[in-house]
C-alpha positions in Angstrom: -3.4 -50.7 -16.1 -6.9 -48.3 -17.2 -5.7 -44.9 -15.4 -8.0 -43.2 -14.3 -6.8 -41.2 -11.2 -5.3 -38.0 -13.4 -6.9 -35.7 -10.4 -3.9 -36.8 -8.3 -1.4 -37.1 -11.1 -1.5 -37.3 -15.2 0.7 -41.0 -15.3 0.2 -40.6 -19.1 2.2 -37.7 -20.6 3.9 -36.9 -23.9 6.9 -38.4 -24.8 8.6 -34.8 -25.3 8.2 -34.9 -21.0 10.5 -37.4 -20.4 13.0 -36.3 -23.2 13.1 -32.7 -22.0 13.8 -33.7 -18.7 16.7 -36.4 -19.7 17.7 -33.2 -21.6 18.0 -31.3 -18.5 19.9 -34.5 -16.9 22.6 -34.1 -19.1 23.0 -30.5 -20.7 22.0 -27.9 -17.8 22.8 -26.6 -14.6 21.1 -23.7 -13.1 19.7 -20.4 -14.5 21.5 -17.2 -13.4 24.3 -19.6 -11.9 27.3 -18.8 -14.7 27.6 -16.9 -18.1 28.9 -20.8 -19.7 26.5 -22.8 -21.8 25.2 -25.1 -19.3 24.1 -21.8 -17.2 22.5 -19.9 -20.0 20.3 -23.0 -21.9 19.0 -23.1 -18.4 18.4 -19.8 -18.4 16.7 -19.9 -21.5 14.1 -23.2 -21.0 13.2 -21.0 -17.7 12.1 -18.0 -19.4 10.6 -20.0 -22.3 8.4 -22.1 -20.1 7.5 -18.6 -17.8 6.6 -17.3 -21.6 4.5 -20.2 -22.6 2.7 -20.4 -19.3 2.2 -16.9 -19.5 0.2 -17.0 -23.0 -1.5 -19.9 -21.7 -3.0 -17.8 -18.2 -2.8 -14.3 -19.4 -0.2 -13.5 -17.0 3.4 -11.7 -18.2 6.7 -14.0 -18.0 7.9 -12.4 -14.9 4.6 -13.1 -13.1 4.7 -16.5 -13.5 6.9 -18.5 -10.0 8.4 -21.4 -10.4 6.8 -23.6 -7.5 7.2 -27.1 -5.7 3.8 -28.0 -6.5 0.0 -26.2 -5.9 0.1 -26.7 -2.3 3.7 -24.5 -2.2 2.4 -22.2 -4.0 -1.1 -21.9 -2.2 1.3 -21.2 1.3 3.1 -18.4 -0.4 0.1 -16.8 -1.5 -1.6 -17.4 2.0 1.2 -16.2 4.1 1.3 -13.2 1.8 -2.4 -12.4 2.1 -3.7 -13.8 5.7 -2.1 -12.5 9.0 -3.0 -13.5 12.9 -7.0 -12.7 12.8 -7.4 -12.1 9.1 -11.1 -12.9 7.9 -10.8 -15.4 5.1 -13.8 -16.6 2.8 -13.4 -20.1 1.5 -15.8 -22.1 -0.9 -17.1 -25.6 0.7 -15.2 -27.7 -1.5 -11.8 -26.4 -0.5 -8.5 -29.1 -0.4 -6.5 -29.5 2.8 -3.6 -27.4 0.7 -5.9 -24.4 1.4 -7.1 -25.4 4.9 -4.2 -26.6 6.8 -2.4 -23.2 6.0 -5.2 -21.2 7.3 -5.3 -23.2 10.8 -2.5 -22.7 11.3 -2.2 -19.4 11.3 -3.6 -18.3 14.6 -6.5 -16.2 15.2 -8.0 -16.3 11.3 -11.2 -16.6 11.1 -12.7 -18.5 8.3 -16.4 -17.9 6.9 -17.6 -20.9 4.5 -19.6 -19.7 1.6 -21.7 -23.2 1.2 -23.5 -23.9 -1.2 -25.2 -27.4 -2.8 -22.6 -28.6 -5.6 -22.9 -27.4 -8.9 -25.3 -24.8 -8.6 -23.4 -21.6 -9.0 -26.1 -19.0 -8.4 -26.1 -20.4 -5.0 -22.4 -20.4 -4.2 -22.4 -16.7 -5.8 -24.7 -15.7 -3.2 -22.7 -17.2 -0.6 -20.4 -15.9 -1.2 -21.2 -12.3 -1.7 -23.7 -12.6 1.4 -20.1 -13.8 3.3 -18.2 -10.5 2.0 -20.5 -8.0 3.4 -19.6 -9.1 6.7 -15.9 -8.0 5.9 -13.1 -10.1 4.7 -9.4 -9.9 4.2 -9.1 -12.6 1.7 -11.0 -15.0 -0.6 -9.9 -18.4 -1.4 -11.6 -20.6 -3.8 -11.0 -23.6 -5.6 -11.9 -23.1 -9.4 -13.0 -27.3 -9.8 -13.5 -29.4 -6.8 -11.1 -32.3 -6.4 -13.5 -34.4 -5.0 -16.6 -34.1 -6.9 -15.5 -31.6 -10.2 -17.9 -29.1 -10.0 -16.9 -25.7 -11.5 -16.8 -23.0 -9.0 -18.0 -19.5 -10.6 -15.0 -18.1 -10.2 -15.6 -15.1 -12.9 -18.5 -14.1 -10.7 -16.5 -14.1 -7.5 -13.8 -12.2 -8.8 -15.7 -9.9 -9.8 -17.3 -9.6 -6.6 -13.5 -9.6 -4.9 -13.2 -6.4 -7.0 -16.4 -5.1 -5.8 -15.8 -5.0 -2.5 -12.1 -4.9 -2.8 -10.8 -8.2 -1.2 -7.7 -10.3 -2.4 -8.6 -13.3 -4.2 -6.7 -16.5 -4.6 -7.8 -19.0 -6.9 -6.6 -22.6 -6.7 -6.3 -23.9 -10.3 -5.5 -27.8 -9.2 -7.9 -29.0 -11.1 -8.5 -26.5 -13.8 -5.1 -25.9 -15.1 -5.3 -27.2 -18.4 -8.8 -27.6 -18.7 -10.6 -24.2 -18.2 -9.3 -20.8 -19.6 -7.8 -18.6 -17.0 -7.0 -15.0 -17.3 -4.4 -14.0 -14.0 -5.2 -10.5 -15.4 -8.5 -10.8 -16.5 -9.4 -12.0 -13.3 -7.9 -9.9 -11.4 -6.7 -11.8 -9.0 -4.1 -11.9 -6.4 -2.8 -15.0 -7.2 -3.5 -18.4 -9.1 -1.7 -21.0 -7.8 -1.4 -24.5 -9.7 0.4 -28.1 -10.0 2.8 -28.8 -13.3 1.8 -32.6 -13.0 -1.6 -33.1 -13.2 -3.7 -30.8 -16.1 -0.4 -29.4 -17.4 1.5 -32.8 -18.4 4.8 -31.8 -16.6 6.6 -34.1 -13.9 5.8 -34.4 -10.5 7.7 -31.6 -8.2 6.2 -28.8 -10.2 3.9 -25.8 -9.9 3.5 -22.3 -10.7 1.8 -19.3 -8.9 1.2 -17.2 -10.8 1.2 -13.6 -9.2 -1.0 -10.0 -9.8 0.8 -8.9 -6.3 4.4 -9.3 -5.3 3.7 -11.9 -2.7 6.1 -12.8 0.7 8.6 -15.0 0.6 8.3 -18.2 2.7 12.3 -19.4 1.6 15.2 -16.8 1.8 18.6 -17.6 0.0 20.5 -17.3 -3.3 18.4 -16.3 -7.0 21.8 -15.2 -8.7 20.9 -11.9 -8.1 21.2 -8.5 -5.8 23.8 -10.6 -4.2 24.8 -7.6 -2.2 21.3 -7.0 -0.3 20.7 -8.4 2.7 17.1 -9.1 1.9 15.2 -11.1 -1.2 15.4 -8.8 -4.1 11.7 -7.1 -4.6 11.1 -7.7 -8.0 9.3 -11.1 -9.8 10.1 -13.9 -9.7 13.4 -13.7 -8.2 11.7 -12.3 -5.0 9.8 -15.9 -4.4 12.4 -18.3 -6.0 15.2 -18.9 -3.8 17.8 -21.8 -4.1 18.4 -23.9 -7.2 15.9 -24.2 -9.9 14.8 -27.6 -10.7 15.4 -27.8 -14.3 14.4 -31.2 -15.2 11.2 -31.0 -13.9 10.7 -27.4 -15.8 11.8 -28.6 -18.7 9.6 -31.1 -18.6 6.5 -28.8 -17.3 7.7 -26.5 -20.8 6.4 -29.9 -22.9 3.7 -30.0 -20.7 2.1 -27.1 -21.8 3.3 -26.9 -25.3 1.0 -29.8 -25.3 -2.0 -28.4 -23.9 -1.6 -25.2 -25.7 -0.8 -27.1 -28.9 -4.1 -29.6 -28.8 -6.2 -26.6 -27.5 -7.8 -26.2 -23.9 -11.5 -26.6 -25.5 -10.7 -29.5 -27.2 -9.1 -31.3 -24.1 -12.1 -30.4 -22.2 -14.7 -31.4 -24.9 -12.3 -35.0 -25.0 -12.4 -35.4 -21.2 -16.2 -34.4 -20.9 -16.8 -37.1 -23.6 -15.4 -39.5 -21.1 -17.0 -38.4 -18.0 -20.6 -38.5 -20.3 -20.2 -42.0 -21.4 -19.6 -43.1 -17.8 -22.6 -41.4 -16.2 -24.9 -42.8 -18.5 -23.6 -46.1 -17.9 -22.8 -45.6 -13.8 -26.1 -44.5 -13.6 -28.1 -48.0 -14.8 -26.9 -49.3 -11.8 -29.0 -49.1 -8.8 -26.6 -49.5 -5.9 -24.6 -46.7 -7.6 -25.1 -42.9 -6.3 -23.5 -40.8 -8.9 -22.6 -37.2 -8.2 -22.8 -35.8 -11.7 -24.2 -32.1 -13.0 -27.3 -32.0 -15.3 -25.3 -30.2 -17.5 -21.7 -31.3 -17.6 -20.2 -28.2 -18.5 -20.6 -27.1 -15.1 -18.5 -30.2 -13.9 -14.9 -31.0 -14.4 -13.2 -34.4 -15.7 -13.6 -35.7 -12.0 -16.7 -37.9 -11.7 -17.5 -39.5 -7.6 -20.0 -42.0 -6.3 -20.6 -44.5 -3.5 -21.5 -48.4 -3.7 -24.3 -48.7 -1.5 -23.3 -51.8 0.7 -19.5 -51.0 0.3 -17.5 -49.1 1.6 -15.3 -46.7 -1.2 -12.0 -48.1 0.2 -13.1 -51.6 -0.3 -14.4 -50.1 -4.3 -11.2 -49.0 -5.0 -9.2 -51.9 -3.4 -11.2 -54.5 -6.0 -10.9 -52.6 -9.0 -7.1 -52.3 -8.1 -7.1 -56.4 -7.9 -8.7 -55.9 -11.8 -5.9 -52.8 -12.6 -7.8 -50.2 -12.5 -6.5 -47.1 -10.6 -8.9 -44.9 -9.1 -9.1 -43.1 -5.5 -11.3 -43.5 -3.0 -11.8 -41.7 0.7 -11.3 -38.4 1.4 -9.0 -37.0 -1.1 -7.3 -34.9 1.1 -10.8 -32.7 1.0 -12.9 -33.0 4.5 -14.1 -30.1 4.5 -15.9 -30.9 0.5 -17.3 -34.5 1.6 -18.5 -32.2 5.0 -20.2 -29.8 2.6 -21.7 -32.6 0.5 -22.9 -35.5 3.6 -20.4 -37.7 2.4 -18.1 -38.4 5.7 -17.0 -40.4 7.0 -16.3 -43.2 4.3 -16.3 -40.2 1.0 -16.4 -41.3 -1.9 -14.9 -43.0 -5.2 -13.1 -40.7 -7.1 -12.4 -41.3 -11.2 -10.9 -39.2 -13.0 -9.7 -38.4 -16.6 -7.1 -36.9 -18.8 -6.2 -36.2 -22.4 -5.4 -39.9 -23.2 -8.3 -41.2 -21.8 -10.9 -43.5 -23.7 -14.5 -43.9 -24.0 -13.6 -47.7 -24.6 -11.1 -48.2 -21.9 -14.5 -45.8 -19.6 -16.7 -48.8 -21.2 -14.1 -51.5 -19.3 -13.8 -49.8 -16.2 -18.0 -49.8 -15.5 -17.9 -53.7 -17.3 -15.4 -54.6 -14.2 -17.3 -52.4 -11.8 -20.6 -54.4 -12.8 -18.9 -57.9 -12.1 -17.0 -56.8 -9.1 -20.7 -56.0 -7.6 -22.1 -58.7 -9.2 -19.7 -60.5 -6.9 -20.4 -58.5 -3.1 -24.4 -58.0 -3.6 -24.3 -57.1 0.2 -22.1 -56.9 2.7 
């Protein structure tokens, strides 16, 4: 198979993933759960992996929440921030994992700073035009799922301080890729996956936390057992229930990895990718690319449309040739709203670490014959 859907999950991972979590399997129970062995290695991968994603975001060890996945730790970071007619500011890119929380809270009004993808002097002065009308929250994406454009998300902190509104960045796509600063930033929270820019299994996330944050599940951390209530302090305040050690094991190897190999030097490897396949993508006619001028404003996501085919039907024939990309709406209406691309949106590829500029030069040589083969519908 050429992979080349990382955006929804890194298939490819070091090997140190799969024996930290067989590790787990066989050697650990839970963290906080017993003073025996078992108990205390947990204990000790926990805090190590906190530690290490710590260095990695700027953020100290207890700051740093074991989470389900990005969209877990986007609700706890919503439910924290946005009550029953809160004013929230959202980019025009933003995934259904910010959305869908925000409707359903009744009453919140949401204010779209919109702007034309990548150009961030725009979307700065969307956004700081949307936050003199008053806001509660701000909730941006830092790289767009659908179309990898980097959101300014320096500027808009800052602006967040400025005018002193909560900011929550969603790192789904930049995890891994882009330096992040929790501190630095000053944000509220950053929420992120383990499996996609980070290298760990699937089932895992961090938020990472500059406020305390509301629970969303109450139980057992293995401590305060006496109170009645979560304990207040990080992280056992937001991790109730058992840990799940495989997967943070693995997410530990993950980003020993990425901080190993060097977050520029992923980026530089993925954008080396993404070049080679514009250049080629765009010799073809029928192909609409959506692509920055300058890539360093775009992520190691690259969409376009097949004009006479529909994106489902793309993806369906370069499946039949195994190659996996994603095509529709990628969870993202709102983005393909912002960009004119409902209803059919748009082919999505995407790269990772062990992607290949010759396995990129494959993929657009079985692209060419597959419309070589439908000239029209």
């Amino acid at each position: 198979m050429l992979y080349f859907d990382a955006a929804a999950t890194t298939l490819e991972k070091p090997e140190a993933v799969g024996r930290a979590m067989l590790q787990a399997c066989r050697e650990m129970t839970s963290p906080g759960r017993g003073g025996h062995s078992a108990a205390r290695l947990a204990e000790e991968t926990a805090f190590t992996c906190r530690t290490e994603a710590g260095a990695l975001f700027g953020a100290a060890p207890e700051q740093v929440i074991f989470t389900a996945n990005a969209t877990h730790a986007l609700n706890i970071a919503i439910n924290t921030l946005v009550h029953p007619g809160s004013r929230v500011v959202v980019s025009g890119y933003e995934h259904n994992a910010v959305m869908r929380p925000l409707y359903a809270i009744p009453g919140v009004q949401i204010t779209i700073a919109s702007a034309p993808l990548f150009a961030p002097q725009e979307t700065v002065a969307a956004f700081e035009q949307a936050l003199t009308q008053g806001a509660d929250a701000v909730i941006v994406n830092h790289v767009s799922n659908v179309f990898g454009a980097i959101q300014p998300v320096d500027e808009i902190a800052a602006l967040c301080r400025r005018y002193g509104v909560p900011l929550v960045v969603d790192a789904s796509q930049s995890a891994g890729f882009l330096p992040i600063e929790l501190n630095g930033l000053g944000a509220a929270f950053v929420a992120m996956p383990g499996h996609k820019g980070l290298y760990g299994p699937q089932g895992t996330g961090l938020l990472l936390c500059g406020i305390p944050g509301k629970p969303l599940l109450f139980g057992g951390t293995g401590s305060a057992s006496l109170e009645r209530g979560m304990p207040e302090s990080l992280p056992d305040r937001l991790e109730a229930g058992t840990h799940n050690m495989p997967g943070i094991a693995g997410l530990l190897e993950g980003i020993r990895f990425v901080r190993k190999t060097g977050i520029r030097r992923i980026a530089e490897h993925e954008r080396a990718v993404i070049r080679r396949m514009v250049k080629r993508l765009a010799l073809q006619e029928r192909i609409r690319l959506f692509a920055a001028d300058d890539l360093r404003r775009q992520g190691g996501v690259l969409s376009f449309t097949v004009e006479g085919m529909d994106s489902e039907r793309v993806a369906s024939a370069l499946a039949r040739h195994g190659v996996a990309v994603r095509a529709g709406l990628h969870c993202a209406p709102l983005a393909h709203q912002t960009a004119g691309t409902l209803p059919d949106g748009t082919v999505r590829i995407s790269v990772s670490a062990f992607s290949t500029v010759p396995n990129a030069d494959r993929l657009c040589g079985i692209l060419w014959q597959i419309l070589h083969e439908n000239v029209t519908d």
